[in-house]
C-alpha positions as CSV (number, residue, x, y, z in Angstrom):
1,X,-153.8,-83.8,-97.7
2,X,-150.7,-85.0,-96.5
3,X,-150.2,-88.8,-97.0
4,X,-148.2,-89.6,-94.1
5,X,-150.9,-88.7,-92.6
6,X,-153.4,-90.2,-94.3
7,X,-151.0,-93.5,-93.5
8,X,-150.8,-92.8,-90.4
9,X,-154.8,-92.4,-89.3
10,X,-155.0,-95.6,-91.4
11,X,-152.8,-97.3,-89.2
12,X,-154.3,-96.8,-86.1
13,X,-157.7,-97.2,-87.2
14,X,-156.5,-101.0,-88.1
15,X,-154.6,-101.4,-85.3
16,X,-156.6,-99.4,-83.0
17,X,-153.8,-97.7,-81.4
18,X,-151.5,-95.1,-81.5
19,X,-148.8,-97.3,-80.3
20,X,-149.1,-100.3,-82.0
21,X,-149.8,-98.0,-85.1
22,X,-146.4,-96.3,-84.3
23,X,-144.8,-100.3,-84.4
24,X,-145.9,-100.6,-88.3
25,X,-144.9,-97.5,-89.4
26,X,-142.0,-97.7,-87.6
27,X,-142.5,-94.2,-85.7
28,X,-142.5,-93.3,-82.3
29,X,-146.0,-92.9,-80.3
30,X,-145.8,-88.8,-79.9
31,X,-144.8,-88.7,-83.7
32,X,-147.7,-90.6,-84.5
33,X,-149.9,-88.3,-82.6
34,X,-148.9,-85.2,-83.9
35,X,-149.5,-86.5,-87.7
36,X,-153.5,-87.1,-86.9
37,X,-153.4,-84.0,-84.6
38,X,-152.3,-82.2,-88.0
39,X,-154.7,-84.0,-89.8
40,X,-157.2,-83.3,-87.4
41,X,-156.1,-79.0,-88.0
42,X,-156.5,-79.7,-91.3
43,X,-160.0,-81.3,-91.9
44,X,-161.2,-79.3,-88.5
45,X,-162.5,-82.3,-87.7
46,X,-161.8,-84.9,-84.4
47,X,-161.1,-88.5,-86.2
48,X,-160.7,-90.4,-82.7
49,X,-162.5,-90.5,-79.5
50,X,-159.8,-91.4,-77.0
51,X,-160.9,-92.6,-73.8
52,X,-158.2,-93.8,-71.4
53,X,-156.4,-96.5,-73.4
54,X,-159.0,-96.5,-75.8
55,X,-159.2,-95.5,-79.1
56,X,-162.1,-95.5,-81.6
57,X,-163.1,-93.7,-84.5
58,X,-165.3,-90.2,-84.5
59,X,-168.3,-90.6,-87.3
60,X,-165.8,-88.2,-89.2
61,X,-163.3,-90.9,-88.9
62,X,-165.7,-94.2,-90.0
63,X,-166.6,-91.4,-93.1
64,X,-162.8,-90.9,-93.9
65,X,-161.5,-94.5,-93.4
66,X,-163.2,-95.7,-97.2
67,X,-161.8,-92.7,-99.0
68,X,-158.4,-93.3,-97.4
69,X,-157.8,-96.4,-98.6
70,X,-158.9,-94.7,-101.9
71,X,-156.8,-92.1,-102.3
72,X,-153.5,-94.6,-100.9
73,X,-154.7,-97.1,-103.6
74,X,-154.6,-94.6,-106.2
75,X,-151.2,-93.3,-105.5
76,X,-150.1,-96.8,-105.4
77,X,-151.7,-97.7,-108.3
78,X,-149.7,-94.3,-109.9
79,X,-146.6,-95.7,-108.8
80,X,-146.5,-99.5,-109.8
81,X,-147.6,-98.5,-113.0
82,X,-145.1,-95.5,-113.5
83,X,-142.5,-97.9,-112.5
84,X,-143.4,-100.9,-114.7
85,X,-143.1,-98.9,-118.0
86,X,-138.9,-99.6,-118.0
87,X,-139.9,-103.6,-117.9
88,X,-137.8,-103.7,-115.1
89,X,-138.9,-106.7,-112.6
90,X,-137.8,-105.4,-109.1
91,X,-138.9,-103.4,-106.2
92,X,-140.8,-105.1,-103.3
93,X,-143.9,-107.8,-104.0
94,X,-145.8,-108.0,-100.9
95,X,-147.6,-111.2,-101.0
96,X,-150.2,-112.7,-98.4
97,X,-150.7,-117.0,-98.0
98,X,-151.8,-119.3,-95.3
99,X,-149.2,-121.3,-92.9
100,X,-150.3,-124.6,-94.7
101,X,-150.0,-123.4,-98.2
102,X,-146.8,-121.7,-97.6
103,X,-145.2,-124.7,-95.9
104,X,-146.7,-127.4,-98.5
105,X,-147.3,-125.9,-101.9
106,X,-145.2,-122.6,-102.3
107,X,-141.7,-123.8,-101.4
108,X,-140.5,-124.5,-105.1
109,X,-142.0,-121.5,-106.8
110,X,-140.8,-119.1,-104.3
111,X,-137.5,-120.9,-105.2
112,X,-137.7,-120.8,-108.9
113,X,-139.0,-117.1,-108.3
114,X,-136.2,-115.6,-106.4
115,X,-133.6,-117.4,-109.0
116,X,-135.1,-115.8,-111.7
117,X,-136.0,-112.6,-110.5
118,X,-133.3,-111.6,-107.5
119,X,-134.3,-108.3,-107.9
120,X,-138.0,-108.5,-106.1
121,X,-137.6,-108.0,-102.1
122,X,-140.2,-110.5,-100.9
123,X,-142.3,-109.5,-98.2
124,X,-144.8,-112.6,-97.0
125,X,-147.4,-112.7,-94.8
126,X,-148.6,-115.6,-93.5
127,X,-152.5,-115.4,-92.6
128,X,-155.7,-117.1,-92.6
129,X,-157.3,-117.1,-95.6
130,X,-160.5,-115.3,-94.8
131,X,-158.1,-112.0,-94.0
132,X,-156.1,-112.0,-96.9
133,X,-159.4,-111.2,-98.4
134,X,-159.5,-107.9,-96.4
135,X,-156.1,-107.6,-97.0
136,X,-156.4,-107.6,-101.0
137,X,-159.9,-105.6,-100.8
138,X,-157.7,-102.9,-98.6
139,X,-154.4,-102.6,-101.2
140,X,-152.4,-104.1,-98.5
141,X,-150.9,-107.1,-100.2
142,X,-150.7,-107.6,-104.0
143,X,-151.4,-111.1,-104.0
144,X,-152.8,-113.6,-101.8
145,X,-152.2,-117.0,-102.7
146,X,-155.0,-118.7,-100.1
147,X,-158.4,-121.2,-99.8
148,X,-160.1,-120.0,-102.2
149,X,-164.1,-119.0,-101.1
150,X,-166.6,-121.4,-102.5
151,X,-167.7,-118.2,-104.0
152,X,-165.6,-114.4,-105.0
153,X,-167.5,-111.2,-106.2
154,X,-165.9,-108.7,-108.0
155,X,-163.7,-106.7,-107.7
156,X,-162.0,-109.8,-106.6
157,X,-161.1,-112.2,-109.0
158,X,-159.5,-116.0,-107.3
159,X,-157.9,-118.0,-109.8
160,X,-157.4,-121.8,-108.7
161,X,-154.2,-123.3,-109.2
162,X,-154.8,-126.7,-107.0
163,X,-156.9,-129.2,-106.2
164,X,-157.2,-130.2,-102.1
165,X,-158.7,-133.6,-101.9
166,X,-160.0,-133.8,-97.8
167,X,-160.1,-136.5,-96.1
168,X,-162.0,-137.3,-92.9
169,X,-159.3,-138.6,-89.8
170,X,-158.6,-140.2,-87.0
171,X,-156.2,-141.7,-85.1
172,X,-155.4,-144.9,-85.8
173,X,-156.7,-146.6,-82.4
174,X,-159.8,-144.7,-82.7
175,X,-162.7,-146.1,-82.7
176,X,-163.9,-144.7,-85.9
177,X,-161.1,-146.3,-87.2
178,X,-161.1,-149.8,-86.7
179,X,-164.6,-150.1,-88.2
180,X,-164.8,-151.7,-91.7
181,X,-167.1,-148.8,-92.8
182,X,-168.9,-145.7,-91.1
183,X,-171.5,-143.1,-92.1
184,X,-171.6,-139.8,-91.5
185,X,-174.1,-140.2,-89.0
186,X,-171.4,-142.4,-87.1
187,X,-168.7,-139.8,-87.6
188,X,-171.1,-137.0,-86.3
189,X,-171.2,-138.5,-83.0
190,X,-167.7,-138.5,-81.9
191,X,-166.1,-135.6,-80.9
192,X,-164.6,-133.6,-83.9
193,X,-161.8,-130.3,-83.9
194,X,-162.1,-128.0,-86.7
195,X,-160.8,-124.5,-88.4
196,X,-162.4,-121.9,-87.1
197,X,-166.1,-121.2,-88.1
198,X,-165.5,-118.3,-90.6
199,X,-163.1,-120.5,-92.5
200,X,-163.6,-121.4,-95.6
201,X,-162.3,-125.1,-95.0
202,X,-164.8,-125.2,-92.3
203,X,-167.9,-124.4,-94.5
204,X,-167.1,-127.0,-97.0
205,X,-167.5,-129.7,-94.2
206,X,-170.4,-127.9,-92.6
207,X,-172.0,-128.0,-96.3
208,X,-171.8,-131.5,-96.3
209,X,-173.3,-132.4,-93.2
210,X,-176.0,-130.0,-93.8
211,X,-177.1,-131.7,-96.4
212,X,-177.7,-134.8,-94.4
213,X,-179.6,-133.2,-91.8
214,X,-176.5,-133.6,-89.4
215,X,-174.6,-131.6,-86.8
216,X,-171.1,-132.0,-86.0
217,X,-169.7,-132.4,-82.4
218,X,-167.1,-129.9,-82.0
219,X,-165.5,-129.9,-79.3
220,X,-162.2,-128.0,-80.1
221,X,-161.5,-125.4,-82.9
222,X,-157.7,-123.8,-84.1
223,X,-157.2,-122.3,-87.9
224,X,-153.3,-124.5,-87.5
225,X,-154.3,-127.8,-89.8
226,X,-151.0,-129.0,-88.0
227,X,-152.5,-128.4,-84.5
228,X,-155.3,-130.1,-85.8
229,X,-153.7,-133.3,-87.3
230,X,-151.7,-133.3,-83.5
231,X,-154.9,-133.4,-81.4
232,X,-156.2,-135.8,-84.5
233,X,-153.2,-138.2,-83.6
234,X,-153.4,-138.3,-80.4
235,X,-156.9,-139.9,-80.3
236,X,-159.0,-136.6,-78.5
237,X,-160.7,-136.1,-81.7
238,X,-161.4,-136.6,-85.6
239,X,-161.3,-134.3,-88.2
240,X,-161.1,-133.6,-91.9
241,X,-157.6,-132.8,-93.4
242,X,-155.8,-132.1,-96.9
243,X,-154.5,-135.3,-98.0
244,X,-151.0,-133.7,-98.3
245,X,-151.2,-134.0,-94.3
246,X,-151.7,-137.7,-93.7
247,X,-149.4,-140.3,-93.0
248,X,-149.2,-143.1,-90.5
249,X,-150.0,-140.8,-87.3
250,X,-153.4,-140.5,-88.5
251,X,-156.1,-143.0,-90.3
252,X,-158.1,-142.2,-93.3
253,X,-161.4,-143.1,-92.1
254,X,-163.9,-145.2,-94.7
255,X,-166.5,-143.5,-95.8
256,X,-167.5,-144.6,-98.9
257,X,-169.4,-142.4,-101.6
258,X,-168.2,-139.0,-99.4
259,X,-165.6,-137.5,-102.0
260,X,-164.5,-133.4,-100.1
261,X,-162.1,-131.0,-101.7
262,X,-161.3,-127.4,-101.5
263,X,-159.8,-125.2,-104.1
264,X,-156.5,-123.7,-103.3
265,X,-155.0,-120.3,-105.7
266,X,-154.5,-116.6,-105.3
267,X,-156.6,-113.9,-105.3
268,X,-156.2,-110.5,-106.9
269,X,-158.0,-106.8,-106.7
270,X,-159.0,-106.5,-110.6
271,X,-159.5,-102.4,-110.0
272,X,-155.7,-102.0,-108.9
273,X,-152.6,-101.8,-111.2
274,X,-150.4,-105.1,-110.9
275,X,-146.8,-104.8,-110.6
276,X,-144.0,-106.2,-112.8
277,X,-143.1,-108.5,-110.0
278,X,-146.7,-109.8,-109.2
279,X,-147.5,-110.5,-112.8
280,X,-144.4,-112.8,-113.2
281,X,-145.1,-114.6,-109.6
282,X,-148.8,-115.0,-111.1
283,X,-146.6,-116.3,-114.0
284,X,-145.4,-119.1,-112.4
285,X,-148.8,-120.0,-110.6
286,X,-150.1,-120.3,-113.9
287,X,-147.9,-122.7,-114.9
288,X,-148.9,-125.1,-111.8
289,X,-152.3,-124.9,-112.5
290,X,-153.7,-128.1,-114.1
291,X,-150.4,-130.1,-112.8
Protein backbone atom coordinates (compact mmCIF):
# COMPACT_ATOMS: atom_id res chain seq x y z
CA UNK A 1 0.00 0.00 0.00
CA UNK A 2 1.40 3.12 -1.13
CA UNK A 3 1.82 5.67 1.67
CA UNK A 4 1.31 8.69 -0.15
CA UNK A 5 -1.67 7.47 -0.51
CA UNK A 6 -2.45 6.33 2.60
CA UNK A 7 -1.48 10.33 3.51
CA UNK A 8 -3.37 11.47 1.24
CA UNK A 9 -6.95 9.63 2.04
CA UNK A 10 -5.98 10.70 5.51
CA UNK A 11 -5.93 14.17 4.64
CA UNK A 12 -9.09 14.51 3.27
CA UNK A 13 -10.90 12.47 5.58
CA UNK A 14 -9.69 15.32 8.29
CA UNK A 15 -10.17 17.94 6.25
CA UNK A 16 -13.08 16.69 4.37
CA UNK A 17 -11.96 17.79 1.11
CA UNK A 18 -9.94 17.15 -1.73
CA UNK A 19 -9.00 20.68 -1.92
CA UNK A 20 -8.24 21.69 1.33
CA UNK A 21 -6.49 18.18 1.61
CA UNK A 22 -4.45 19.20 -1.46
CA UNK A 23 -3.49 22.76 0.81
CA UNK A 24 -1.71 20.45 3.67
CA UNK A 25 0.00 18.32 1.57
CA UNK A 26 0.96 20.90 -0.51
CA UNK A 27 -0.48 19.16 -3.86
CA UNK A 28 -2.66 20.25 -6.36
CA UNK A 29 -6.60 19.14 -6.28
CA UNK A 30 -6.33 16.62 -9.50
CA UNK A 31 -3.08 15.11 -7.99
CA UNK A 32 -4.80 14.51 -4.89
CA UNK A 33 -7.57 12.74 -6.67
CA UNK A 34 -5.68 10.46 -8.62
CA UNK A 35 -3.69 9.15 -5.42
CA UNK A 36 -7.27 7.93 -3.67
CA UNK A 37 -8.45 6.93 -7.21
CA UNK A 38 -5.23 4.60 -7.17
CA UNK A 39 -5.91 3.68 -3.81
CA UNK A 40 -9.33 3.04 -4.60
CA UNK A 41 -7.86 0.37 -7.84
CA UNK A 42 -5.96 -0.95 -5.38
CA UNK A 43 -8.22 -2.00 -2.37
CA UNK A 44 -11.28 -2.34 -5.20
CA UNK A 45 -13.04 -0.52 -2.92
CA UNK A 46 -14.84 3.31 -3.09
CA UNK A 47 -13.47 5.22 0.13
CA UNK A 48 -15.61 8.48 -0.56
CA UNK A 49 -19.10 9.23 -1.53
CA UNK A 50 -18.85 12.43 -3.33
CA UNK A 51 -21.91 14.35 -3.73
CA UNK A 52 -21.62 17.79 -5.36
CA UNK A 53 -19.12 19.65 -3.08
CA UNK A 54 -19.44 17.04 -0.64
CA UNK A 55 -17.27 14.59 0.48
CA UNK A 56 -17.77 11.85 3.12
CA UNK A 57 -16.42 8.58 3.80
CA UNK A 58 -17.81 5.00 2.23
CA UNK A 59 -18.19 2.29 5.30
CA UNK A 60 -14.89 1.04 3.64
CA UNK A 61 -13.50 4.35 4.30
CA UNK A 62 -14.72 4.85 8.34
CA UNK A 63 -13.14 0.83 8.35
CA UNK A 64 -9.71 2.11 6.89
CA UNK A 65 -9.37 5.52 8.67
CA UNK A 66 -8.15 3.55 12.34
CA UNK A 67 -5.71 1.24 10.52
CA UNK A 68 -4.34 4.27 8.60
CA UNK A 69 -3.28 6.13 11.30
CA UNK A 70 -1.76 2.71 12.29
CA UNK A 71 0.24 1.90 9.77
CA UNK A 72 1.57 5.99 9.42
CA UNK A 73 2.28 5.76 13.19
CA UNK A 74 4.29 2.75 12.81
CA UNK A 75 6.43 4.01 9.96
CA UNK A 76 6.86 7.07 12.05
CA UNK A 77 7.63 5.40 14.96
CA UNK A 78 10.42 3.30 12.51
CA UNK A 79 11.92 6.41 11.62
CA UNK A 80 12.30 8.53 14.84
CA UNK A 81 13.75 5.69 16.38
CA UNK A 82 16.13 4.74 13.36
CA UNK A 83 17.17 8.22 13.48
CA UNK A 84 17.82 8.67 17.23
CA UNK A 85 20.43 5.81 17.47
CA UNK A 86 23.45 8.53 16.20
CA UNK A 87 22.30 10.75 19.48
CA UNK A 88 22.02 13.38 17.17
CA UNK A 89 19.29 16.10 18.43
CA UNK A 90 17.88 17.50 15.04
CA UNK A 91 15.29 17.05 12.45
CA UNK A 92 11.80 18.69 12.88
CA UNK A 93 9.76 18.60 16.51
CA UNK A 94 6.29 19.29 15.80
CA UNK A 95 4.70 20.44 18.91
CA UNK A 96 1.00 21.50 19.73
CA UNK A 97 -0.02 24.30 22.78
CA UNK A 98 -2.83 26.74 23.45
CA UNK A 99 -2.60 30.61 22.48
CA UNK A 100 -2.49 31.47 26.28
CA UNK A 101 0.16 29.01 27.26
CA UNK A 102 2.24 29.81 24.29
CA UNK A 103 2.13 33.61 24.88
CA UNK A 104 2.60 33.35 28.87
CA UNK A 105 4.47 30.28 29.87
CA UNK A 106 6.52 28.96 26.88
CA UNK A 107 8.44 32.01 25.80
CA UNK A 108 11.75 31.33 27.78
CA UNK A 109 11.99 27.56 27.23
CA UNK A 110 11.34 27.81 23.55
CA UNK A 111 14.26 30.31 23.96
CA UNK A 112 16.60 28.32 26.03
CA UNK A 113 15.55 25.42 23.53
CA UNK A 114 16.40 26.78 20.27
CA UNK A 115 19.99 28.12 21.86
CA UNK A 116 20.80 24.86 22.81
CA UNK A 117 19.60 22.74 20.20
CA UNK A 118 19.64 24.97 16.71
CA UNK A 119 19.45 22.01 15.00
CA UNK A 120 15.51 21.08 15.71
CA UNK A 121 13.07 22.95 12.99
CA UNK A 122 10.23 23.89 15.26
CA UNK A 123 6.93 23.47 13.93
CA UNK A 124 4.09 24.93 16.57
CA UNK A 125 0.69 24.71 16.55
CA UNK A 126 -1.35 26.74 18.42
CA UNK A 127 -4.84 25.00 19.41
CA UNK A 128 -7.35 24.51 22.02
CA UNK A 129 -6.51 22.17 24.37
CA UNK A 130 -9.26 19.64 23.99
CA UNK A 131 -7.74 19.03 20.17
CA UNK A 132 -4.36 18.68 20.87
CA UNK A 133 -5.71 15.62 22.56
CA UNK A 134 -6.89 14.32 19.10
CA UNK A 135 -3.89 15.59 17.77
CA UNK A 136 -1.52 13.42 20.07
CA UNK A 137 -4.04 10.28 19.93
CA UNK A 138 -3.71 10.64 15.90
CA UNK A 139 0.48 10.89 15.76
CA UNK A 140 0.06 14.32 14.44
CA UNK A 141 2.10 16.37 16.95
CA UNK A 142 4.75 14.85 19.35
CA UNK A 143 3.96 16.92 22.12
CA UNK A 144 1.24 19.03 23.34
CA UNK A 145 2.05 21.22 26.02
CA UNK A 146 -1.89 22.20 27.02
CA UNK A 147 -4.76 22.33 30.02
CA UNK A 148 -4.36 19.36 31.20
CA UNK A 149 -7.95 17.14 31.63
CA UNK A 150 -9.08 16.78 35.20
CA UNK A 151 -8.68 13.23 34.12
CA UNK A 152 -6.14 11.30 31.05
CA UNK A 153 -6.53 7.45 30.18
CA UNK A 154 -3.95 5.68 28.72
CA UNK A 155 -2.36 5.57 26.20
CA UNK A 156 -2.06 9.13 27.08
CA UNK A 157 0.06 10.04 29.77
CA UNK A 158 -0.17 14.32 30.90
CA UNK A 159 2.52 15.34 33.08
CA UNK A 160 1.82 18.77 34.96
CA UNK A 161 4.44 21.23 34.96
CA UNK A 162 2.28 24.43 36.44
CA UNK A 163 -0.02 25.42 38.70
CA UNK A 164 -3.03 28.01 37.32
CA UNK A 165 -4.51 29.65 40.24
CA UNK A 166 -8.24 31.15 38.76
CA UNK A 167 -9.61 33.82 39.81
CA UNK A 168 -13.22 34.99 39.48
CA UNK A 169 -13.51 38.86 37.54
CA UNK A 170 -14.93 41.70 36.89
CA UNK A 171 -14.48 44.95 35.84
CA UNK A 172 -13.67 47.18 38.23
CA UNK A 173 -17.04 49.40 38.15
CA UNK A 174 -19.06 46.32 38.19
CA UNK A 175 -21.23 45.77 40.50
CA UNK A 176 -19.94 42.58 41.79
CA UNK A 177 -17.05 44.50 42.43
CA UNK A 178 -17.66 47.17 44.70
CA UNK A 179 -19.28 44.76 47.18
CA UNK A 180 -17.16 44.05 50.37
CA UNK A 181 -17.99 40.26 49.79
CA UNK A 182 -20.20 38.05 47.37
CA UNK A 183 -21.27 34.36 47.17
CA UNK A 184 -21.47 32.32 44.51
CA UNK A 185 -25.03 32.62 44.44
CA UNK A 186 -24.43 36.50 43.91
CA UNK A 187 -21.94 35.88 41.10
CA UNK A 188 -24.37 33.34 39.47
CA UNK A 189 -26.83 35.98 38.77
CA UNK A 190 -24.93 38.36 36.67
CA UNK A 191 -24.20 37.69 33.36
CA UNK A 192 -20.98 35.56 32.91
CA UNK A 193 -18.64 34.74 29.34
CA UNK A 194 -16.81 31.60 29.39
CA UNK A 195 -14.41 29.09 27.21
CA UNK A 196 -16.30 27.04 25.27
CA UNK A 197 -18.31 24.09 26.92
CA UNK A 198 -15.99 21.21 25.98
CA UNK A 199 -13.06 23.05 27.60
CA UNK A 200 -11.48 21.84 30.13
CA UNK A 201 -11.19 25.36 31.90
CA UNK A 202 -14.77 25.46 31.54
CA UNK A 203 -15.62 22.18 33.45
CA UNK A 204 -13.52 23.13 36.38
CA UNK A 205 -15.94 26.22 36.99
CA UNK A 206 -18.98 24.21 36.06
CA UNK A 207 -17.68 21.62 38.78
CA UNK A 208 -17.74 24.15 41.27
CA UNK A 209 -21.05 25.55 40.80
CA UNK A 210 -22.47 22.19 40.57
CA UNK A 211 -21.72 21.42 43.68
CA UNK A 212 -23.69 24.24 45.10
CA UNK A 213 -26.69 23.46 43.34
CA UNK A 214 -26.05 26.58 41.03
CA UNK A 215 -26.23 27.48 37.28
CA UNK A 216 -24.16 30.00 35.67
CA UNK A 217 -25.67 32.83 33.37
CA UNK A 218 -23.81 32.69 30.31
CA UNK A 219 -24.38 34.83 28.11
CA UNK A 220 -21.25 34.87 25.76
CA UNK A 221 -18.72 32.11 25.15
CA UNK A 222 -14.93 32.36 23.08
CA UNK A 223 -11.95 29.65 23.79
CA UNK A 224 -9.48 33.45 23.54
CA UNK A 225 -8.93 34.01 27.57
CA UNK A 226 -7.77 37.47 26.07
CA UNK A 227 -11.15 38.05 24.43
CA UNK A 228 -12.52 37.06 27.51
CA UNK A 229 -10.59 39.42 29.94
CA UNK A 230 -11.67 42.31 27.03
CA UNK A 231 -15.41 41.77 27.37
CA UNK A 232 -14.48 41.19 31.29
CA UNK A 233 -13.09 44.89 31.29
CA UNK A 234 -15.36 46.44 29.62
CA UNK A 235 -18.12 45.77 32.26
CA UNK A 236 -20.64 43.31 29.80
CA UNK A 237 -19.76 40.46 31.87
CA UNK A 238 -17.64 38.42 34.67
CA UNK A 239 -15.69 35.62 34.40
CA UNK A 240 -13.05 33.39 35.83
CA UNK A 241 -9.40 33.90 34.56
CA UNK A 242 -5.61 32.59 35.25
CA UNK A 243 -4.17 34.93 37.61
CA UNK A 244 -1.26 35.50 35.15
CA UNK A 245 -4.16 37.66 33.26
CA UNK A 246 -5.14 40.24 35.84
CA UNK A 247 -4.11 43.57 36.32
CA UNK A 248 -5.82 46.88 36.84
CA UNK A 249 -8.39 46.43 33.82
CA UNK A 250 -10.05 43.86 35.69
CA UNK A 251 -11.02 43.29 39.62
CA UNK A 252 -10.45 40.23 41.54
CA UNK A 253 -13.79 39.64 42.95
CA UNK A 254 -14.05 38.49 46.96
CA UNK A 255 -15.14 35.39 47.37
CA UNK A 256 -13.88 34.11 50.35
CA UNK A 257 -13.27 30.22 51.03
CA UNK A 258 -13.60 29.65 46.79
CA UNK A 259 -9.91 28.64 46.07
CA UNK A 260 -9.99 27.34 41.65
CA UNK A 261 -7.02 26.13 39.71
CA UNK A 262 -6.26 24.21 36.74
CA UNK A 263 -3.24 22.13 35.96
CA UNK A 264 -1.22 23.29 32.96
CA UNK A 265 1.74 20.51 31.18
CA UNK A 266 2.11 18.36 28.12
CA UNK A 267 0.79 15.45 27.10
CA UNK A 268 2.38 12.47 25.31
CA UNK A 269 1.23 9.15 23.27
CA UNK A 270 3.10 6.42 25.68
CA UNK A 271 2.66 3.73 22.58
CA UNK A 272 4.72 5.93 20.01
CA UNK A 273 8.62 6.23 19.86
CA UNK A 274 9.72 9.83 21.16
CA UNK A 275 12.31 11.66 19.25
CA UNK A 276 15.63 13.00 20.28
CA UNK A 277 14.34 16.46 20.04
CA UNK A 278 11.00 15.85 22.03
CA UNK A 279 12.79 14.07 24.86
CA UNK A 280 15.19 17.12 25.41
CA UNK A 281 12.09 19.78 25.03
CA UNK A 282 10.31 17.39 27.79
CA UNK A 283 13.80 18.03 29.29
CA UNK A 284 13.46 21.35 29.97
CA UNK A 285 9.61 21.10 31.07
CA UNK A 286 10.80 18.92 33.61
CA UNK A 287 12.99 21.27 34.99
CA UNK A 288 10.02 23.93 35.44
CA UNK A 289 7.91 21.67 37.14
CA UNK A 290 7.75 22.32 40.90
CA UNK A 291 9.16 26.10 40.25
Amino acid sequence: MDLANLNAFVAIAETGGFSDAGERLHLTQPAVSKRIAALEQQLGLRLFDRIGREVSLTEAGRALLPRAYQILGVIDDTRRALTNLNGAIGGRLTLATSHHIGLHRLPPILRRFTREYPEVALDIRFLDSEAAYDEILHGRVELAIITLAPQTAAPIKAVPVWNDPLDFVAAPEHALANQKEVSLADVARHPAVFPGGNTFTRLIVHGLFDAQGLTPNIAMSTNYLETIKMLVSIGLAWSVLPRTLLDDQVRRLPLPGIQLERRLGYILHTERTHSNAAQAFMGLLDEVEGK
